[in-house]
MARPA-663598 format. One record per residue: y, x, z of N, C-alpha, C in turn. Coordinates in steps of 0.001 Angstrom, whole numbers, padded with zeros to 6 digits, always signed. Last residue first. Layout:
<recs>
YXZYXZYXZ
...
</recs>
This chain:
<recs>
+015133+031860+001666+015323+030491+000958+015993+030212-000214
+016201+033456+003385+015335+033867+002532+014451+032560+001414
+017589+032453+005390+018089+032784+004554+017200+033490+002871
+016074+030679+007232+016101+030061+005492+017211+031020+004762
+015536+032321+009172+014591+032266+008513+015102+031483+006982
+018545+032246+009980+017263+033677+010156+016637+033578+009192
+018787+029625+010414+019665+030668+009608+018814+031695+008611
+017618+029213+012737+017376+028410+011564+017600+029022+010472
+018706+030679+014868+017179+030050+014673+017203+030227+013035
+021359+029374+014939+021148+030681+014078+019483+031283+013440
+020772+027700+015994+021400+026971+014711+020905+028654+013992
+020143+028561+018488+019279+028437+018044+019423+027620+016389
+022800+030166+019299+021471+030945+018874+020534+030198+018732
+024385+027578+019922+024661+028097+018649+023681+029099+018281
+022509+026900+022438+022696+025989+020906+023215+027001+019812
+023161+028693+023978+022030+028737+023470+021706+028050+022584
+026080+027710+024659+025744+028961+024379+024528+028883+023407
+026685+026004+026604+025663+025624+025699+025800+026501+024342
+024988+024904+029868+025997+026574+029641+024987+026101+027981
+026416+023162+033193+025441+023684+031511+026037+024517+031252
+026476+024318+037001+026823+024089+035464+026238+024210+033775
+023309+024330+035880+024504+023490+036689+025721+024340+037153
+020888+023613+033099+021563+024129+034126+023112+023449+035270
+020235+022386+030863+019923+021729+032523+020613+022257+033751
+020878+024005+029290+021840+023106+029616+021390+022036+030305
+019487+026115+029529+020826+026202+029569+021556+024880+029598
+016454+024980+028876+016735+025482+030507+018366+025709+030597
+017289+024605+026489+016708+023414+026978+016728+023619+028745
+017851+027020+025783+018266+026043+025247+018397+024826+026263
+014630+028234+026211+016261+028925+026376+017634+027687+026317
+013639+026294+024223+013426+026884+025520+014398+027408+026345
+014441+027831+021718+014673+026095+022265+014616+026022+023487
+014059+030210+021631+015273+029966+021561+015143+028366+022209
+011172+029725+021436+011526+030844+022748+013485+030390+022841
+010541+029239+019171+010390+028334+020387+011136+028925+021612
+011979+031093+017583+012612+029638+017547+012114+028958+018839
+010034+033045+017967+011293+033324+018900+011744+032042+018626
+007827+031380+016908+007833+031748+018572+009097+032260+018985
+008272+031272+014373+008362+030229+015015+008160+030452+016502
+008496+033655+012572+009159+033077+013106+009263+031899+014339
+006208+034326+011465+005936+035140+012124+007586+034850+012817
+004879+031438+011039+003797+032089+011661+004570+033457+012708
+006481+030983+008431+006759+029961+010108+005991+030927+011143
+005486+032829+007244+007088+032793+007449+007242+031972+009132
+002967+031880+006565+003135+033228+007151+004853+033481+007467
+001488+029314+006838+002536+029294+006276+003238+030693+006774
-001331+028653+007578-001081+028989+006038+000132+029223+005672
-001321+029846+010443-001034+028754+009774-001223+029118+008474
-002306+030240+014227-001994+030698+012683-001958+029552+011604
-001416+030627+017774-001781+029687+016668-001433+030180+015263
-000407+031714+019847-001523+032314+019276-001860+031357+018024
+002628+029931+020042+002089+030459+020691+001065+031474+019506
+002923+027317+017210+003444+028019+018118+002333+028570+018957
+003586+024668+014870+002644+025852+015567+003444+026609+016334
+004446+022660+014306+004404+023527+012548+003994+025024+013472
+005019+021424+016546+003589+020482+015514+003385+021567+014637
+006739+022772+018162+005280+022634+018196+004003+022138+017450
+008845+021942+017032+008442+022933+016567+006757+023174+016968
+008935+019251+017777+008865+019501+016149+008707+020930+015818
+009139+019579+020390+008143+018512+019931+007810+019276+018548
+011780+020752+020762+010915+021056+020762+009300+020593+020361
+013203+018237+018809+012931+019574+018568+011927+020833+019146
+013215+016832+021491+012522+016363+020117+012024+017545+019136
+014270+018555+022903+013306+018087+023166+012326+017775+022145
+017339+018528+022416+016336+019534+022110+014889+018873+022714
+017501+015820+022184+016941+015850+020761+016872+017471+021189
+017737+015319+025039+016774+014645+024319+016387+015112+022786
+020073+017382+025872+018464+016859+025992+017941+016494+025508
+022182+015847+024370+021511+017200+024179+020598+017577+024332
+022175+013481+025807+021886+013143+024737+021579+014534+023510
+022857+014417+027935+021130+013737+028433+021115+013842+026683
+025479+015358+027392+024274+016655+027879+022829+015477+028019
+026546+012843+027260+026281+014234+026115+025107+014484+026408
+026881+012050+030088+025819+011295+028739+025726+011909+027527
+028148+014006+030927+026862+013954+031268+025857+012818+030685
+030420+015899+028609+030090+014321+029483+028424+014408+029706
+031482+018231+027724+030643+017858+027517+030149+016722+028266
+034965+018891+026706+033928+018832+027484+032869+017777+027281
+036038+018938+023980+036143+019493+024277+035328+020340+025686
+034202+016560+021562+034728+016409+023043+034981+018061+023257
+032625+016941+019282+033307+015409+019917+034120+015800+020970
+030624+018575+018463+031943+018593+018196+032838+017323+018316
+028383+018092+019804+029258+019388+020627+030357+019047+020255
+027453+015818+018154+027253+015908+019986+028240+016694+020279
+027361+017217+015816+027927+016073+016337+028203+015618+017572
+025463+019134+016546+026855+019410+016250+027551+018246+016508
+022962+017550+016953+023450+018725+018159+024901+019115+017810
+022335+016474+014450+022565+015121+015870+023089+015968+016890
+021846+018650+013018+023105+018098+012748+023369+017380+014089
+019028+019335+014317+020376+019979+014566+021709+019212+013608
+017962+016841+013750+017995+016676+015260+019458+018463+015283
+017836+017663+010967+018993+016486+011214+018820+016411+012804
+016300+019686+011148+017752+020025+009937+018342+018755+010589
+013942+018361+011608+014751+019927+012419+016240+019900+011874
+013296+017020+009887+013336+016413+010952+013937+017650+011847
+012623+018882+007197+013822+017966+007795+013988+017294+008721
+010083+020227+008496+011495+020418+008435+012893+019646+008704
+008690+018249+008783+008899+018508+010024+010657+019361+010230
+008174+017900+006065+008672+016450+007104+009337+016944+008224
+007419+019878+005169+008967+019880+004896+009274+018596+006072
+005494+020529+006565+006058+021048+006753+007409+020834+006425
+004005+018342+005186+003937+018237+006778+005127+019071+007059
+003106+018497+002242+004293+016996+003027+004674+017268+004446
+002002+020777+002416+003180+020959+002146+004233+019445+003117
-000459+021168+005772+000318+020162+004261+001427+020461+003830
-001430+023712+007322-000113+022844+007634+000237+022426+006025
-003945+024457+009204-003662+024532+008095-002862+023158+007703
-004276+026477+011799-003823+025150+011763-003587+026044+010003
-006914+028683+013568-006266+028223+011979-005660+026798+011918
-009008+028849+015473-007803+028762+015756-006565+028357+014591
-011036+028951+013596-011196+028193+014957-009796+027629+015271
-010874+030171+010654-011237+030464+012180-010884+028920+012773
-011904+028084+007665-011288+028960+008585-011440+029082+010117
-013764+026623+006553-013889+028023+006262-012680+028411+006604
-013891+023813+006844-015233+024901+007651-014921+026438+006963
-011769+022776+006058-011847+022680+007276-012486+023810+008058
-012978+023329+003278-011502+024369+003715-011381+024331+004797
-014839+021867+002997-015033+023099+002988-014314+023653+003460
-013398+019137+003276-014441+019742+004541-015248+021004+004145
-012274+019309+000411-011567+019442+001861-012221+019630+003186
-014310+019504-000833-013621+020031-000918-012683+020509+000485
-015540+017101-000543-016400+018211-000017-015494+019212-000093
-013875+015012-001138-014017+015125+000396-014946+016492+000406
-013764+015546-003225-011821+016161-003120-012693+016014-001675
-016401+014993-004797-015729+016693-004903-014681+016591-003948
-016345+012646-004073-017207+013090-003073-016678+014415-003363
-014476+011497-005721-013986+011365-004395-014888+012544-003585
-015379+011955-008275-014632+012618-007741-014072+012324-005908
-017520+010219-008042-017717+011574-008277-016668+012664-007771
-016345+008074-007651-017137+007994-006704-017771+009725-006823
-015684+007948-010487-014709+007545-009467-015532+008062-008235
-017676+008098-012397-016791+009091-012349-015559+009345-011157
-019270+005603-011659-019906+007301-011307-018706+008322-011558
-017123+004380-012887-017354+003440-011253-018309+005051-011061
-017169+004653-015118-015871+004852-014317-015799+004975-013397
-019702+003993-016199-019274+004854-016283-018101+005291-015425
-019577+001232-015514-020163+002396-014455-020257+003477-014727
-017338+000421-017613-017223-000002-015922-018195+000680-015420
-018717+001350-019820-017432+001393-019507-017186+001606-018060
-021953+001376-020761-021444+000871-019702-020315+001175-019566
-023292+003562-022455-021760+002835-023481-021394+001613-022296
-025578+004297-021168-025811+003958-022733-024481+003229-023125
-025820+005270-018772-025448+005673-019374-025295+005088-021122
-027421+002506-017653-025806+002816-017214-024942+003913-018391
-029693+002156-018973-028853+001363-019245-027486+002159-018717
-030715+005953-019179-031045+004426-018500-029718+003809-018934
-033138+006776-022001-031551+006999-021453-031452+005524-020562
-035036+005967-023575-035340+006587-022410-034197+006951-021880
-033632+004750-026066-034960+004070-025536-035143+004643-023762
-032129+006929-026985-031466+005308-026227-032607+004726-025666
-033583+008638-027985-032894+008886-026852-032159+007567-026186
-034440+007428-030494-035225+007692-029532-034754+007948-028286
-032154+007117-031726-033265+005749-031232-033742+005795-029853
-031964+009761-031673-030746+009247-031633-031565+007959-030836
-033568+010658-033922-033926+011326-032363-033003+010309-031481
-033187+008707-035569-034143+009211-035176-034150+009675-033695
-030670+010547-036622-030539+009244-036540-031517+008615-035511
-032064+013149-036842-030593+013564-035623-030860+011618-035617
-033135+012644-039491-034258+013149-037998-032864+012767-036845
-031086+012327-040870-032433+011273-040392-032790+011260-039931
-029962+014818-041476-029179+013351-040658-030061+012745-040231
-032017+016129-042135-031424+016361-040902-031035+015259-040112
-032035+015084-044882-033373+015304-043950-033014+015189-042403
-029279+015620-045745-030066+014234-045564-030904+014172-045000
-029563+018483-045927-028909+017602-045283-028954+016564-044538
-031935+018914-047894-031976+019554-046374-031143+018581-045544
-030379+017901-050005-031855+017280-049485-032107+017427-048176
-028127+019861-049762-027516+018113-049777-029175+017442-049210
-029597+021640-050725-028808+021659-049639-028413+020450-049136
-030980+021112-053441-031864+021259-052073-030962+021205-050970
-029402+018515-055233-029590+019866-054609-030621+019936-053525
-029529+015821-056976-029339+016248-055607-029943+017640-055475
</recs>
C-alpha cells in the first residue's frame, strides 16, 4: 500500500467517524424520516408561495388591481360570447321586439359587469393593453346601454362596441 491509498483510507475513517458522530447530534427527523421529511418540505413551500403572494399584495400602490392570467381570459371569454348572445339577438328579426331589446339589455349589462371586473375608471392593472383600452370600451357600453333604452332604440352603438373588441385584439 502506498502512502496515497494510506492517506486515503485514513480519510475514509475519519469521514466514517465523523459520520457516527453526526447521527448522534442530528435530531431524529432529519436522520432518513421520509414522511417528515416531506411533511417540512410541504409546509415549506406553502409558507414561500403565501409569503410570496402577500409580498406582491404589499408591493403595489393602493390603487393596483393585479388581474390572474385565469381571470382575464375568464372574463374574456365571457365578453366574446355575451357579444355573440348580441348578434344573435340583432340577426333574427328585421325589427327589434321589446323582448329583444330587454334581452339586449341584459347582456349589455352583463357586459358591463365584465368590463368592470378587468378595471375601469383610475384603476391600474398588470395588464397595460386592458389599462389603456378599457375606458373607451366602458364608455362604448355605456353609450350602448343609454341607445337602446332610448325611445325609440337606436342600436347603432352595438356595432361600435363589436368594434370595441376589434381595436384591441387586433394586435392579437
Amino acid at each position: 500500500m502506498n502512502q496515497t491509498q494510506a492517506t486515503n483510507s485514513t480519510l475514509t475513517l475519519a469521514a466514517i467517524g465523523n459520520l457516527h458522530q453526526l447521527e448522534k447530534v442530528t435530531p431524529k427527523c432529519q436522520r432518513g424520516s421520509a414522511p417528515l421529511r416531506l411533511l417540512w418540505l410541504l409546509l415549506l413551500s406553502v409558507f414561500l408561495v403565501v409569503g410570496c403572494e402577500r409580498f406582491r399584495q404589499g408591493s403595489y400602490p393602493g390603487d393596483f388591481v393585479y388581474l390572474k392570467h385565469n381571470e382575464v381570459t375568464g372574463e374574456m371569454a365571457l365578453l366574446s360570447s355575451y357579444m355573440s348572445q348580441l348578434d344573435e339577438i340583432m340577426l333574427d328579426d328585421a325589427t327589434v321586439s321589446s323582448e329583444q331589446q330587454q334581452q339586449i339589455l341584459a347582456v349589455l349589462s352583463n357586459i358591463d359587469a365584465s368590463a368592470s371586473r378587468l378595471g375601469s375608471g383610475n384603476v391600474r392593472t398588470n395588464h397595460l393593453l386592458i389599462d389603456k383600452h378599457i375606458d373607451q370600451f366602458t364608455l362604448d357600453v355605456n353609450t350602448a346601454i343609454r341607445d337602446a333604452r332610448a325611445d325609440p332604440p337606436n342600436y347603432f352603438a352595438l356595432g361600435r362596441l363589436s368594434g370595441s373588441c376589434a381595436g384591441c385584439h387586433k394586435f392579437r
